[in-house]
N, CA, C and O of each residue as an XYZ file, in Angstrom:
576
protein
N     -32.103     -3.670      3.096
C     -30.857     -2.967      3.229
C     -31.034     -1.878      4.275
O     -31.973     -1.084      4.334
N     -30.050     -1.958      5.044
C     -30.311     -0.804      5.896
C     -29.896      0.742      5.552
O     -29.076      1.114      4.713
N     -30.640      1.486      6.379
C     -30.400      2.674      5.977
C     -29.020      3.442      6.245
O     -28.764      3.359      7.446
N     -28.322      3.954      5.747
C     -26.930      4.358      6.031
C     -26.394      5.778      6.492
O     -26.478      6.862      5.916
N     -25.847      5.459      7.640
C     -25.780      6.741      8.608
C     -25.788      8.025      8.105
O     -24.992      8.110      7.171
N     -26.387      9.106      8.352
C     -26.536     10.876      7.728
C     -25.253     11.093      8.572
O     -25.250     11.318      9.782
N     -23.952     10.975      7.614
C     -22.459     11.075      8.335
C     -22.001     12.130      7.242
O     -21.315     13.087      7.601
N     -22.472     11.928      5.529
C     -22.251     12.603      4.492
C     -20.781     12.024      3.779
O     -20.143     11.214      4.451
N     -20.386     12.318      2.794
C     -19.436     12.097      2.354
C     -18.296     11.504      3.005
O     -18.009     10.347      2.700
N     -17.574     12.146      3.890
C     -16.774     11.810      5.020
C     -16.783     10.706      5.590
O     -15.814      9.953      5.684
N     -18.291     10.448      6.177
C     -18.429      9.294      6.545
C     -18.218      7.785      5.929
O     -17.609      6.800      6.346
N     -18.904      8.015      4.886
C     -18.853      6.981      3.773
C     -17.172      6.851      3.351
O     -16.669      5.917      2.725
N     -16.852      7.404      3.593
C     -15.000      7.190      3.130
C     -14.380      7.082      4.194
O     -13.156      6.947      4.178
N     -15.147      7.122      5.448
C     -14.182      6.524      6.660
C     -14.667      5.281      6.741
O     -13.925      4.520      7.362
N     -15.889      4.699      6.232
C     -16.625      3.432      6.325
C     -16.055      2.625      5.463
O     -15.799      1.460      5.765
N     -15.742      3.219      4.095
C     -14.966      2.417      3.517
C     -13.596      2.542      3.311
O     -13.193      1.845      2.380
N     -12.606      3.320      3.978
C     -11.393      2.765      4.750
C     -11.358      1.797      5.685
O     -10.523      0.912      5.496
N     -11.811      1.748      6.321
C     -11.853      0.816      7.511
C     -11.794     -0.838      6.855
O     -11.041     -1.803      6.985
N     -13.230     -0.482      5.978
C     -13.708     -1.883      5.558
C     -12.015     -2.263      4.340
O     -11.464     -3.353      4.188
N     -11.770     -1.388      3.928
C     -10.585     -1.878      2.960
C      -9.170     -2.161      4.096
O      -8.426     -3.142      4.083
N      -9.119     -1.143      4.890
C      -8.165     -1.894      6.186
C      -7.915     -3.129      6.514
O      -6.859     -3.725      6.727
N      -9.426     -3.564      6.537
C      -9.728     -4.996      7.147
C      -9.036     -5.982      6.340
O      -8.257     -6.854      6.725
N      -9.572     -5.626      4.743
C      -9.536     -6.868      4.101
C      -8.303     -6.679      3.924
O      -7.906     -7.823      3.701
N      -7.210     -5.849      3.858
C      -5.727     -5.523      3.512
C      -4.955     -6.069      4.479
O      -3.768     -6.333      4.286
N      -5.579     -6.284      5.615
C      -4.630     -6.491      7.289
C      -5.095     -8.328      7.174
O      -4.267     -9.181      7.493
N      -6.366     -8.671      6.729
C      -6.397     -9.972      6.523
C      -5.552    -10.639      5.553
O      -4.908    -11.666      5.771
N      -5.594    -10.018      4.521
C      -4.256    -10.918      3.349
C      -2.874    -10.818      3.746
O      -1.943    -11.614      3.623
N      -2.959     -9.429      4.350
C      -1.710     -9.558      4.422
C      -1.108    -10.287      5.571
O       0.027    -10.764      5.553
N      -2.008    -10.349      6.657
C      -1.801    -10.814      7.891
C      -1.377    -12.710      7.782
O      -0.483    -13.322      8.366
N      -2.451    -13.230      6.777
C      -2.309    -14.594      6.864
C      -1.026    -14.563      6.088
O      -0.916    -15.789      6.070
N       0.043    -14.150      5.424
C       0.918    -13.853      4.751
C       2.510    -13.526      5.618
O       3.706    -13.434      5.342
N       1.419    -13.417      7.052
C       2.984    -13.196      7.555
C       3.012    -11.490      7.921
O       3.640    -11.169      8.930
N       2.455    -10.590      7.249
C       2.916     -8.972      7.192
C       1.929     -8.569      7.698
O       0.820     -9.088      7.567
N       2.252     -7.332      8.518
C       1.166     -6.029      8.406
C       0.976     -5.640      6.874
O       1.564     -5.963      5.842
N      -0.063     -4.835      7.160
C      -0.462     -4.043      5.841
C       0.618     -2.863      5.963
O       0.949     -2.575      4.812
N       1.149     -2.242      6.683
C       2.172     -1.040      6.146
C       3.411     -1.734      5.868
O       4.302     -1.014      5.416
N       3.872     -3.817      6.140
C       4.662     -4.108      5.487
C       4.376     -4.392      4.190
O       5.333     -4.311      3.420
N       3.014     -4.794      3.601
C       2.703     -5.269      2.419
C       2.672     -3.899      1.595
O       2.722     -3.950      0.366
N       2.598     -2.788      2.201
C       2.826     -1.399      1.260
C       3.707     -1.090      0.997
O       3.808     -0.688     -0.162
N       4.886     -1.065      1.843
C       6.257     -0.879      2.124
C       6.605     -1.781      0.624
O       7.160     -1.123     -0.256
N       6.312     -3.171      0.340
C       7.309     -3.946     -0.342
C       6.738     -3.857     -1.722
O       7.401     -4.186     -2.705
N       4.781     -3.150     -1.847
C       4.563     -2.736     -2.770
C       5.028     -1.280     -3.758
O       5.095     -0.987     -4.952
N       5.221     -0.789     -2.754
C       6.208      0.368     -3.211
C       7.250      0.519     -3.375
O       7.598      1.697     -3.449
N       7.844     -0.073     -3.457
C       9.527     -1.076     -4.374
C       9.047     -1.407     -5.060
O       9.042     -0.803     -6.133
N       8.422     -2.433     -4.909
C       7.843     -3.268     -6.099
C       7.405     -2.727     -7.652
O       7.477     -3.288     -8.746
N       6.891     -1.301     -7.227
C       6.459     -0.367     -8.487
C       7.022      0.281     -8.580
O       6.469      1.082     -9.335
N       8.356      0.793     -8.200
C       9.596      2.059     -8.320
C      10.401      1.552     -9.726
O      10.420      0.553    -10.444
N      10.852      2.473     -9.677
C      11.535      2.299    -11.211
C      12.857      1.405    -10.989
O      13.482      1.726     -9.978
N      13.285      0.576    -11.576
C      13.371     -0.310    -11.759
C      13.509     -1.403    -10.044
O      14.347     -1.988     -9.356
N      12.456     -1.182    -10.084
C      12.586     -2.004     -8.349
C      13.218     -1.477     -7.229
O      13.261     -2.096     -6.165
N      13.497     -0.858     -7.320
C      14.577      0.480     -6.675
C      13.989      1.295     -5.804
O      13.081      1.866     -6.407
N      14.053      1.744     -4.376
C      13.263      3.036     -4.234
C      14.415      3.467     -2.877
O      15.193      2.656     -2.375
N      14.308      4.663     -2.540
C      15.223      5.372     -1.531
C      14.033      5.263     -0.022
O      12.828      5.351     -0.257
N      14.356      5.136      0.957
C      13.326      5.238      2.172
C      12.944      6.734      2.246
O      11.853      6.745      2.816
N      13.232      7.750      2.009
C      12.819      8.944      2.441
C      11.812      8.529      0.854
O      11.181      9.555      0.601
N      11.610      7.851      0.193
C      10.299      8.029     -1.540
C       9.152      7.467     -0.702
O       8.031      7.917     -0.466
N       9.929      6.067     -0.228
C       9.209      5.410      0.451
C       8.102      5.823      1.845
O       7.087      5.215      2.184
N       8.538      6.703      2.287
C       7.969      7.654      3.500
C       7.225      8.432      2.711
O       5.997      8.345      2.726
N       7.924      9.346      1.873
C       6.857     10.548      1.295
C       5.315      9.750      0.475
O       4.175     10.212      0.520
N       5.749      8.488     -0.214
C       4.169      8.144     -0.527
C       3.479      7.338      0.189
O       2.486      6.765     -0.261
N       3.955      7.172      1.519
C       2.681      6.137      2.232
C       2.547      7.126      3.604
O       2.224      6.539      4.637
N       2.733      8.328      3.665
C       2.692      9.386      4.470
C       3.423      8.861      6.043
O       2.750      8.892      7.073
N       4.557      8.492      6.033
C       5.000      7.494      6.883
C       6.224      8.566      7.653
O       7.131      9.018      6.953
N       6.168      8.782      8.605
C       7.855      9.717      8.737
C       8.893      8.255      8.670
O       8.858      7.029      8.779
N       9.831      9.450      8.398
C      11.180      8.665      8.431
C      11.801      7.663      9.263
O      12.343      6.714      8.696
N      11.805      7.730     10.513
C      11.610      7.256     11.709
C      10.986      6.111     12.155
O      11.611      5.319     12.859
N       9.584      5.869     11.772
C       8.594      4.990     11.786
C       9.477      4.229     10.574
O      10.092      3.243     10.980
N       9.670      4.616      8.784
C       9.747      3.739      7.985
C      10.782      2.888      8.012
O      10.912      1.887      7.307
N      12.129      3.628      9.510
C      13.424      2.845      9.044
C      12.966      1.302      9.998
O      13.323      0.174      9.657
N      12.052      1.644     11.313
C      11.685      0.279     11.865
C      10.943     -0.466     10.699
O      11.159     -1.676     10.630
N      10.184      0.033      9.868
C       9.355     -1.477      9.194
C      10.437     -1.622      8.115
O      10.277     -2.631      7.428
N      11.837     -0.625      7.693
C      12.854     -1.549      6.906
C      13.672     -2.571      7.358
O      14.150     -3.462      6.656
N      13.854     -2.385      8.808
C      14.380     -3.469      9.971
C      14.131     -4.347      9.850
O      14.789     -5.345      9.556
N      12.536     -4.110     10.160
C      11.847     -6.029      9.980
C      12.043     -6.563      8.739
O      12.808     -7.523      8.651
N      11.415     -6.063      7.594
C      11.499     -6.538      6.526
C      12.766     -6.906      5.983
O      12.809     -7.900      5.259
N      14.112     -6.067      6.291
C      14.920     -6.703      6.044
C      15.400     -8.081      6.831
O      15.782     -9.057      6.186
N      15.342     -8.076      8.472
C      15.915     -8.851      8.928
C      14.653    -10.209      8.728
O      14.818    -11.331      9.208
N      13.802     -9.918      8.172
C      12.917    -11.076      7.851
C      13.131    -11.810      6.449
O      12.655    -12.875      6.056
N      13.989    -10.921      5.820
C      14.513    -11.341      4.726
C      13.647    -11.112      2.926
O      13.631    -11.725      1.858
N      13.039     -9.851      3.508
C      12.394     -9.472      2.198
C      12.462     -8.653      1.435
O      11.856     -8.521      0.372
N      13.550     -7.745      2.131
C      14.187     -6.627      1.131
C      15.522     -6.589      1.507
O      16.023     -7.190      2.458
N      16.104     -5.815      0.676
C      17.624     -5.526      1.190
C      18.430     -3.928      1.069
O      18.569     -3.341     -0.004
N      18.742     -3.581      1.945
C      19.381     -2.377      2.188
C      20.824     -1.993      0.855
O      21.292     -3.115      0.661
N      21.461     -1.200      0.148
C      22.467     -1.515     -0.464
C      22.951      0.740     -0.544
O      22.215      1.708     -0.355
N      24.451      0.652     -0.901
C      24.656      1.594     -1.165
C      23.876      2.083     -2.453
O      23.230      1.350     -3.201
N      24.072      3.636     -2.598
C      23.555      3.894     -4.245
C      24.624      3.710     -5.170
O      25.717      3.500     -4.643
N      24.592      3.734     -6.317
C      25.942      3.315     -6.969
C      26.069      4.656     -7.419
O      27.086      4.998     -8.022
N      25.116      5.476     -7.180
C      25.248      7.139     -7.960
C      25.624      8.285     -7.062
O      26.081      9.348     -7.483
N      25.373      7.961     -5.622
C      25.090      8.493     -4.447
C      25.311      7.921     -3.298
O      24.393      7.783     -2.489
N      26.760      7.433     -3.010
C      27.060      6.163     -1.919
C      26.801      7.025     -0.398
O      27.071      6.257      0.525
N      26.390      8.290      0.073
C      25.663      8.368      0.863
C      24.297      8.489      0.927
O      23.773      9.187      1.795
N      23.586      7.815      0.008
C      22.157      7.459      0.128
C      22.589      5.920      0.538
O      23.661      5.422      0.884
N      21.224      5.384      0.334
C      20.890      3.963      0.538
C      19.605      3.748     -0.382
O      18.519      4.324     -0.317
N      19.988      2.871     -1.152
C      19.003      2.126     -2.176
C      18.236      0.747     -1.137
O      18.819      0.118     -0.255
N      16.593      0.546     -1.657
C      16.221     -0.479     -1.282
C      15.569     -1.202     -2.624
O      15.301     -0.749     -3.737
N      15.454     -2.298     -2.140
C      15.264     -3.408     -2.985
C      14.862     -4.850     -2.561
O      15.612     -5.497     -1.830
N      13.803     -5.308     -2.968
C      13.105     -6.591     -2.719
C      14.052     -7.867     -2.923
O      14.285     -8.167     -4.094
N      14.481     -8.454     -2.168
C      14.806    -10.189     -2.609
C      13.844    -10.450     -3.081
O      12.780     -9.835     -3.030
N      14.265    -12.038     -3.954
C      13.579    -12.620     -4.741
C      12.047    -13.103     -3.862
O      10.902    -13.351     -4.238
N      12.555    -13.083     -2.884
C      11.596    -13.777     -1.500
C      10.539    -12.425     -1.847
O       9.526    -12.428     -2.546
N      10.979    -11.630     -1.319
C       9.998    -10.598     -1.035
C       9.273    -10.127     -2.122
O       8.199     -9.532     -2.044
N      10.016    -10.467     -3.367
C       9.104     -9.643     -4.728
C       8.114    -10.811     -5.030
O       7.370    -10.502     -5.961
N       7.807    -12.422     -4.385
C       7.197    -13.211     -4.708
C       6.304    -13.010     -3.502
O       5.119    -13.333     -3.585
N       6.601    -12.699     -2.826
C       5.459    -12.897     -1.537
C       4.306    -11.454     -1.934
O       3.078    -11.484     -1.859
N       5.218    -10.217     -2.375
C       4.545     -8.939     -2.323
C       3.536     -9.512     -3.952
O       2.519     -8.827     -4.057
N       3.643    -10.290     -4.799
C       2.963    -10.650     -5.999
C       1.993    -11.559     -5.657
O       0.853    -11.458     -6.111
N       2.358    -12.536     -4.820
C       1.430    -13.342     -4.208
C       0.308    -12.657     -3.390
O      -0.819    -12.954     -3.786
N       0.366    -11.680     -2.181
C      -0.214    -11.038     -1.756
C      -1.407     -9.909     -3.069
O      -2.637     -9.887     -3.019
N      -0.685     -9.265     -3.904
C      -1.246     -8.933     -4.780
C      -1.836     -9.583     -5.850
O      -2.211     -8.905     -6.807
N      -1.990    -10.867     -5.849
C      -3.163    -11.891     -6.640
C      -3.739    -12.028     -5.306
O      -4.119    -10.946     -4.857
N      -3.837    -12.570     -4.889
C      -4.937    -12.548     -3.638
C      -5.973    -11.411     -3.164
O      -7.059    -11.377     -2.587
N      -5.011    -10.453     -3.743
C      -6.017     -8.603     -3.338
C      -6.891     -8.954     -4.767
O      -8.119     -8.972     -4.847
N      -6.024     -9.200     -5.756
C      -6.753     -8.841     -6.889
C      -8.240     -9.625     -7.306
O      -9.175     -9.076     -7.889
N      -8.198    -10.950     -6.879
C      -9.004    -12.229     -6.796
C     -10.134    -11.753     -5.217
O     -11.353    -11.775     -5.386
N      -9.891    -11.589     -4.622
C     -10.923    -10.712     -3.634
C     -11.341     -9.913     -4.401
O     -12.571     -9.870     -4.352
N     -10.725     -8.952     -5.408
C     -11.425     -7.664     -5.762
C     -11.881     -8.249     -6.728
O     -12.932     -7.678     -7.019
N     -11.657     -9.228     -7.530
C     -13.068     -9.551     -8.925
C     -14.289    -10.102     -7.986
O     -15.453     -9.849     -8.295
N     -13.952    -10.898     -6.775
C     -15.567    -11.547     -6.916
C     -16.353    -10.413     -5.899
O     -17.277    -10.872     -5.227
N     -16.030     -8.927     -5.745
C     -16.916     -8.132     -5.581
C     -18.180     -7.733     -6.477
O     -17.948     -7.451     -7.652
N     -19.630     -7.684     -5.969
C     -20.607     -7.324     -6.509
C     -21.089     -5.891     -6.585
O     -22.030     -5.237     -6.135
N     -19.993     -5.684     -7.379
C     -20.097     -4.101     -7.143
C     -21.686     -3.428     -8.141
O     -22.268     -3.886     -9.124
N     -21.948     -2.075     -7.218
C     -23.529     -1.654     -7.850
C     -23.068     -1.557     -9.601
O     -23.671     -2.239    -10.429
N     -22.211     -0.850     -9.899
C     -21.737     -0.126    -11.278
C     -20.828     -1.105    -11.611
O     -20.672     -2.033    -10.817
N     -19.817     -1.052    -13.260
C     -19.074     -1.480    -13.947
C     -17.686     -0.813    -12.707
O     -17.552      0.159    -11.964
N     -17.036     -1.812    -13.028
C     -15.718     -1.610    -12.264
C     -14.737     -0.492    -12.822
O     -14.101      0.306    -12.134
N     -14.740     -0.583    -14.056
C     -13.999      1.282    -14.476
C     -14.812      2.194    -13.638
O     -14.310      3.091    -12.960
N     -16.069      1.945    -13.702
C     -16.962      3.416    -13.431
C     -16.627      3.637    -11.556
O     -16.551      4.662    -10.878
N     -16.515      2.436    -11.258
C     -15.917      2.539     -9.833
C     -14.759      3.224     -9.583
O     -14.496      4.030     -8.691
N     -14.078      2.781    -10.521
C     -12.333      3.116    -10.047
C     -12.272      4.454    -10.411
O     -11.643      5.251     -9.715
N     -12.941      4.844    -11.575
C     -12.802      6.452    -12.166
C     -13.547      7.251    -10.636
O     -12.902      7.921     -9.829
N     -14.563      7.043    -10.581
C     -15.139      7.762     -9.430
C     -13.781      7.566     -8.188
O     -13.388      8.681     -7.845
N     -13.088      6.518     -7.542
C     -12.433      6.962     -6.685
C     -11.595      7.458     -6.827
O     -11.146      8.132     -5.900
N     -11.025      7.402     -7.889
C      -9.770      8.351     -8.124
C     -10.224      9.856     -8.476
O      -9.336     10.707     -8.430
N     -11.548     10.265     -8.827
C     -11.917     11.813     -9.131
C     -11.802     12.343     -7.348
O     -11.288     13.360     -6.881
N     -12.666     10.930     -6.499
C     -12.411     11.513     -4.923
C     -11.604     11.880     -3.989
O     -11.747     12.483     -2.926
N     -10.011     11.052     -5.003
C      -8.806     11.033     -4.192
C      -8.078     12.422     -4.659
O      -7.375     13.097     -3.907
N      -8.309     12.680     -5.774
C      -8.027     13.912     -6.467
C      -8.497     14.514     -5.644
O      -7.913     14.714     -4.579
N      -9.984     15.083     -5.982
C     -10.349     16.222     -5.120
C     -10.224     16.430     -3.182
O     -10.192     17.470     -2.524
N     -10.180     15.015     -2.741
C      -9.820     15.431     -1.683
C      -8.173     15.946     -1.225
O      -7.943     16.689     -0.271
N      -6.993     15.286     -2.263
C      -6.014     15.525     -2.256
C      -5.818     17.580     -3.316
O      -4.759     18.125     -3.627
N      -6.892     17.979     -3.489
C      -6.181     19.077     -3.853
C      -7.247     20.349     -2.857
O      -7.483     21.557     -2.889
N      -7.618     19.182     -2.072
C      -8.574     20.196     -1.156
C      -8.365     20.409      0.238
O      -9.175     20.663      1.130
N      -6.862     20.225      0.263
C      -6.177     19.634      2.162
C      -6.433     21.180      3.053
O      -6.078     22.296      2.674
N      -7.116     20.845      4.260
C      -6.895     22.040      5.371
C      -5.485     22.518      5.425
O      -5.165     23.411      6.209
């Protein structure tokens, strides 16, 4: 095994962004999507009841507004989500997955998930996930 760069913490979490980039831009890629479309339709996908506003959608994938209304363009005119008034708030705009898109964004997500079992990970897979989420915490309550 080789020895692994004196980069420190930082490093190791830009090493393994990248490497999770990869495999995210590969599923999603043979699928048809970028990975900020396969996030985009995952984040509907988990909004309350399938539902999400584009400015929710921007604030959790750190996306400006601007950038998110082009990847609602595609995705809509590709036919995987759909634009609609709010029924509570008819100057908002509600989004929402077609049937197309909530099967492709599930499909894509068995495929992540089936990559992620046949990892040989060093530790038990809770003990993994607890550790990245203590890292995402602390780096998220530790911002310059």
């Amino acid at each position: 095994m080789a020895t692994p760069p004196d980069d420190g913490l930082l490093g190791g979490i830009v090493r393994l962004n990248l490497a999770v980039t990869r495999v995210l831009e590969g599923i999603a890629g043979a699928h048809g999507l970028t990975m900020a479309d396969y996030l985009v339709l995952g984040v509907v996908r988990g909004a309350p009841d399938g539902r999400s506003a584009p400015t929710a959608i921007a604030d959790t994938l750190g996306r400006t507004t601007g950038g998110m209304t082009l990847t609602l363009d595609r995705l809509e005119q590709a036919g995987w989500l759909r634009r609609s008034p709010d029924p509570e708030d008819g100057r908002r705009v509600v989004i929402e997955l077609t049937d197309g898109g909530r099967d492709l964004a599930v499909a894509i997500n068995t495929e992540l998930h089936r990559w992620e079992a046949g990892l040989d990970l060093p530790h038990g897979r809770g003990e993994v996930v607890e550790l990245v989420d203590g890292l995402t915490e602390a780096i998220g309550l530790h911002r310059t």
